[in-house]
Phi, psi and omega in degrees: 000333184228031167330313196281345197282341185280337205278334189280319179293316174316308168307316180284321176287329204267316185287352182266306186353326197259354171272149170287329185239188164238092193249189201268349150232359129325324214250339210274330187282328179308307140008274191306310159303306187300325183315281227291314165323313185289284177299002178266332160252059170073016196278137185295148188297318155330309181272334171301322191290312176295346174275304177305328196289328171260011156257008126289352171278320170261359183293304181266016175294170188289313201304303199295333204282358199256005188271152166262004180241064212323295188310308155320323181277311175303299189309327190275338192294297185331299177329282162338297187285328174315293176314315173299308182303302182278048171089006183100172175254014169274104182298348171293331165268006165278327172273154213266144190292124167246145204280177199262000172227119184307161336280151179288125180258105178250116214227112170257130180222140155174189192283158205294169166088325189294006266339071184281349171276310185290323171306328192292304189289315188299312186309325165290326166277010171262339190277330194286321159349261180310021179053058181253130165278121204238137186233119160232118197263115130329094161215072173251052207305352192240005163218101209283010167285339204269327175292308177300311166305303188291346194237017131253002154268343160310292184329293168332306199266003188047047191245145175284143165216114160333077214226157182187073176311322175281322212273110173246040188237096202291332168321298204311316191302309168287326153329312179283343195273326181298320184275324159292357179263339172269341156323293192275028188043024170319125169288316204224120163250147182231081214273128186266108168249185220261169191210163195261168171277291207251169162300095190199140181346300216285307206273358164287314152339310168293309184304261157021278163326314191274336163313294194298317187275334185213043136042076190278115202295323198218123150281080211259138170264137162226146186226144177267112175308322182321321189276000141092204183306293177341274197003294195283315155326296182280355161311322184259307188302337170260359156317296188303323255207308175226027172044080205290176137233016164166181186260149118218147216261095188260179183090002217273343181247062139251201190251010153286160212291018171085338205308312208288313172286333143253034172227314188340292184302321197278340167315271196274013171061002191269177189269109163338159155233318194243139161216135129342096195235016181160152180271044124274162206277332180270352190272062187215160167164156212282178204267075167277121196305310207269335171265321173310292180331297199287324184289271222306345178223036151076011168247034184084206183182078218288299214299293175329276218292352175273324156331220156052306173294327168308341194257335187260357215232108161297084171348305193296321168313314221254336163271308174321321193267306188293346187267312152314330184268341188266008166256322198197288194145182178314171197194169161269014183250014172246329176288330202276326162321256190340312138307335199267346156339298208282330187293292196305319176309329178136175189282169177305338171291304178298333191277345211257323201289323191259037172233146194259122192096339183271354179326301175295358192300182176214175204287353194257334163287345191262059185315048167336290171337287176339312184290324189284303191333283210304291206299002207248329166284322157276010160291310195297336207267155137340182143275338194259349188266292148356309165289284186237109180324335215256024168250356194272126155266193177316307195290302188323317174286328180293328185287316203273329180288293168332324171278319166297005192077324219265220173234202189267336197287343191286291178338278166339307206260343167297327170293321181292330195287323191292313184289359164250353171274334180286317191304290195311331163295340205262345162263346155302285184311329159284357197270310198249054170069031200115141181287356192261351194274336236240124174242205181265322178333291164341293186285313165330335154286353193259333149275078217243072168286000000 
């Protein structure tokens, strides 16, 4: 989404490269890009003018003008303010308030098409993380697609979900889900209501009412990043209207220009809490300012993607692959364990995006193909060929380059790849004392999904 805005701020940076300094007429054309840059990717104008007048206020403070390093200086103010914009460095504004007597009530609202039934689904699987017991309430009494959608992502998620297909009254509905979730001891509800093409009385009214009747610890808006400016219109308007208590934003890994997302907060003063990076149920997370700023300028996003590896890295797997390695070395049934990890994390474009410099990458840099070859060539192997590599001869390779698609020559430089990754263990292990020193902790250095 915010390619183009990077590749421009990117532009702006490489020309201060060449100042020594940051003076007032250097700094005034850089400005002047980032202005045009900004409002080109939809960002409201209100807020373009209040992000330039202060990284024009500090750009030309006395402290900075004292700097040798203009391109730096500039990029961290740019940084700074980018941050301000998107909420601040505080992470407590990002977390969603629970109550201290369960279950916590969580009221998803916003225009029909944003997705709020799928968010209704992400959210519960981000609170089963945490071993939280999650109630998810139908409660879109004017579209029974919408009922039918939340209670098969219930099946999925092994999640409860609260549905009363005869019942058209949604107060009435959020009332009964609430007294059933403290029956069942629910931590967390999650009332999915119903949504308009438009903005309009009858349906702020219902909202309103389901407020009033079960008191929702968090009023969450989800805006379809796509729409841009609209986002944010209707953002303030149910702000206004039912005192939101935060945003989350889906869509976010499509191709529209960002604006929604770097006006939202500073529009309606409410906090992101969540953004939507993919259509899947795990393709959620929560919203931190100072890491969206630093992705939005290309300078990765280590603290995500080391979260992401962590989540993706299986305790038992990871004593299993160390205990192999501290006995004899790697295999291919272990090269292949590793890739479907690294799969879990997401695709290779997305993983390449949360690395700092890698930002800009595109999808034709990012070599997938590669990854299916190799699995396809170790698909191809025995179960006993898989273990030890030092049997496949001439023939052996030719049957496995044939069951893969590939040649023999692939075969060749794959075996060679195990045998230099086995060579690097085997100097991990004198480096850290022994095959008895090497645990799985280790190897996550070694391995840095």
């Amino acid at each position: 989404m915010f390619n183009t805005l990077n590749e421009k701020l990117q532009s702006v940076f490489k020309k201060m490269r060449g100042e020594a300094r940051i003076t007032e007429d250097n700094i005034k054309e850089a400005i002047r890009q980032v202005k045009m840059a900004m409002l080109e990717a939809d960002v409201n104008y209100k807020v373009v003018k209040k992000f330039i007048s202060g990284v024009q206020e500090k750009a030309l403070g006395e402290e900075v003008l004292k700097s040798l390093s203009a391109d730096q200086v500039f990029i961290k103010i740019v940084n700074d303010e980018l941050t301000s914009i998107l909420g601040g460095e505080d992470p407590s504004a990002s977390k969603i308030t629970l109550s201290s007597t369960p279950p916590t009530i969580i009221m998803l609202v916003g225009l029909q098409g944003s997705g709020k039934t799928t968010t209704a689904g992400k959210l519960a699987k981000h609170f089963q993380k945490n071993d939280k017991r999650v109630l998810m309430v139908a409660d879109d009494i004017y579209r029974p697609a919408a009922i039918d959608q939340l209670e098969v992502l219930g099946k999925q998620l092994g999640v409860d979900v609260y549905s009363d297909k005869d019942n058209k009254n949604a107060v009435d509905i959020a009332q009964k889900s609430y007294e059933y979730a403290k029956k069942s001891a629910k931590d967390i509800v999650i009332i999915d209501t119903a949504g308009r093409l438009h903005v309009n009385n009858e349906l702020m009214d219902e909202l309103f009412n389901i407020k009033k009747a079960v008191s929702p610890d968090e009023i969450l808006f989800v805006a379809d990043a796509m729409t841009g400016q609209d986002a944010v219109n209707v953002a303030t308007k149910f702000n206004n209207d039912l005192d939101i208590s935060g945003v989350i934003l889906t869509k976010l890994d499509g191709d529209a220009r960002g604006g929604a997302a770097l006006s939202i907060r500073e529009v309606t003063g409410k906090p992101l809490k969540y953004v939507g990076v993919g259509e899947k149920l795990d393709a959620f997370e929560p919203f931190y300012p100072d890491r969206m700023a630093s992705r939005i300028l290309g300078m990765g996003d280590v603290v995500s993607l080391v979260e992401m590896a962590q989540d993706a890295i299986e305790e038992d797997e990871a004593e299993k692959l160390a205990d192999k390695v501290s006995k004899g070395g790697m295999d291919f049934n272990d090269m292949l364990s590793q890739f479907k990890m690294i799969r879990k994390m997401g695709s290779f474009e997305s993983i390449m995006k949360l690395m700092p410099g890698m930002g800009n990458m595109k999808k034709a840099d990012v070599d997938e193909d590669q990854i299916k070859k190799i699995e396809a060539i170790i698909n191809s192997m025995t179960p006993r060929e898989r273990r030890y590599y030092k049997l496949l001869n001439g023939s052996r390779k030719k049957r496995i380059a044939r069951g893969s698609g590939t040649s023999v020559s692939d075969v060749n430089k794959l075996i060679s790849q195990l045998q230099q990754m086995n060579k690097m263990l085997k100097k991990f292990k004198k480096k850290y004392g022994g095959a008895d020193k090497i645990d799985k902790n280790m190897l996550k250095n070694i391995f840095p999904m």
